[in-house]
C-alpha positions in Angstrom: -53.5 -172.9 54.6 -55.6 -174.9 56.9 -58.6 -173.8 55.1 -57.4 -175.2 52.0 -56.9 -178.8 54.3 -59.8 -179.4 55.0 -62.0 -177.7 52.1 -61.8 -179.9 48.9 -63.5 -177.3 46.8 -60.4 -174.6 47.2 -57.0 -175.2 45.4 -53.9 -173.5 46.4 -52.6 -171.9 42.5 -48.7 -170.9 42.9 -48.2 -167.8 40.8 -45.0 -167.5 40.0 -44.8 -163.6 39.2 -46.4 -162.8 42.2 -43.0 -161.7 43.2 -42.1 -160.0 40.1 -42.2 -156.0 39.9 -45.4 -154.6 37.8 -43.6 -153.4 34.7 -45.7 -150.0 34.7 -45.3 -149.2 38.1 -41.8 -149.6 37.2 -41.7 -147.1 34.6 -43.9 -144.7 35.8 -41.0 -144.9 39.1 -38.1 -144.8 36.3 -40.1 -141.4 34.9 -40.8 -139.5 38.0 -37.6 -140.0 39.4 -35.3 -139.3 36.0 -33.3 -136.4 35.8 -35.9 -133.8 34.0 -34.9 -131.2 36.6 -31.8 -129.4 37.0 -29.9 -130.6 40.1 -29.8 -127.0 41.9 -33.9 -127.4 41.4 -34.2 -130.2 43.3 -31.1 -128.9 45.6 -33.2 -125.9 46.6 -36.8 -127.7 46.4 -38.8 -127.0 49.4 -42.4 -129.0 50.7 -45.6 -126.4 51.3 -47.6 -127.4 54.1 -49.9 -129.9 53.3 -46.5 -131.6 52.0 -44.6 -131.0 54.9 -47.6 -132.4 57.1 -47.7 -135.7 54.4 -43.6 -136.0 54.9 -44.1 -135.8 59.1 -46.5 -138.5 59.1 -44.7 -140.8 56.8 -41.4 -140.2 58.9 -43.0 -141.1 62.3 -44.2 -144.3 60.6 -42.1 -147.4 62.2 -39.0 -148.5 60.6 -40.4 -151.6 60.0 -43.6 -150.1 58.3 -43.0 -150.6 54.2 -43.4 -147.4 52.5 -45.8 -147.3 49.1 -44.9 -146.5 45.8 -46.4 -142.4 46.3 -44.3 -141.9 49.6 -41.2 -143.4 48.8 -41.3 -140.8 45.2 -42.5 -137.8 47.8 -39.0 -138.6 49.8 -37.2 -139.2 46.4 -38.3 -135.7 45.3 -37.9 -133.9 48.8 -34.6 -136.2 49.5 -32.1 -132.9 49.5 -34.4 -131.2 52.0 -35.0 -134.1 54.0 -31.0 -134.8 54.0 -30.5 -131.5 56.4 -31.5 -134.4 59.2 -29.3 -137.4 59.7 -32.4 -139.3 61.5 -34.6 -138.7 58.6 -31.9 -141.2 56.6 -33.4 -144.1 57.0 -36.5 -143.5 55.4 -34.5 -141.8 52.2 -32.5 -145.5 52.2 -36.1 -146.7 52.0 -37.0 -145.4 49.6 -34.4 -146.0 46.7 -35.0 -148.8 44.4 -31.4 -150.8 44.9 -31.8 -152.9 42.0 -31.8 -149.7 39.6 -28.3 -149.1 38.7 -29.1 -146.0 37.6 -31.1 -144.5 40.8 -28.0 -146.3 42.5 -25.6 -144.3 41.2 -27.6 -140.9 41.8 -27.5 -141.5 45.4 -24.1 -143.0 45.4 -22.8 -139.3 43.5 -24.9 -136.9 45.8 
């Protein structure tokens, strides 16, 4: 902001859907997340390795660290294994888009 003071060859544009989701992203999220596997699948659903290394790292990130769109799908899709560990919870809560009824209610009924 100060550079914009005292430079009168740079101009501050507003954007006003700067703060608005990216309508693919949000699909692609709707998609990976929708119900296309039986709920014993994902029940029983178990990280390899190189996962399970991924899933360590992203849970000793700080809480106040944001999680990206591939790591909060990874604890979507890993959320029943990852459940076995009450600390590991607020990560999962994280990771759930609130303003989706529909991924709302998934967590609200498991």
């Amino acid at each position: 902001p100060v550079i914009f003071a005292t430079d009168p060859h740079l101009w501050a544009i507003l954007d006003p859907e700067i703060a608005r989701e990216n309508p693919v992203e949000d699909r692609h999220r709707r998609l990976v997340r929708s119900h296309r596997s039986s709920p014993y699948e994902l029940r029983e659903l178990k990280p390899n390795a190189k996962i399970r290394d991924e899933l360590k790292e992203i849970l000793n990130y700080a809480s106040s660290q944001p999680l990206n769109s591939e790591e909060k799908d990874l604890i979507w899709k890993l959320r029943f294994y990852l459940a076995r560990d009450k600390r590991r919870l607020t990560k999962f809560l994280k990771s759930v888009t609130w303003r989706d009824p529909s991924e709302v209610k998934q967590v609200l009924e498991e």
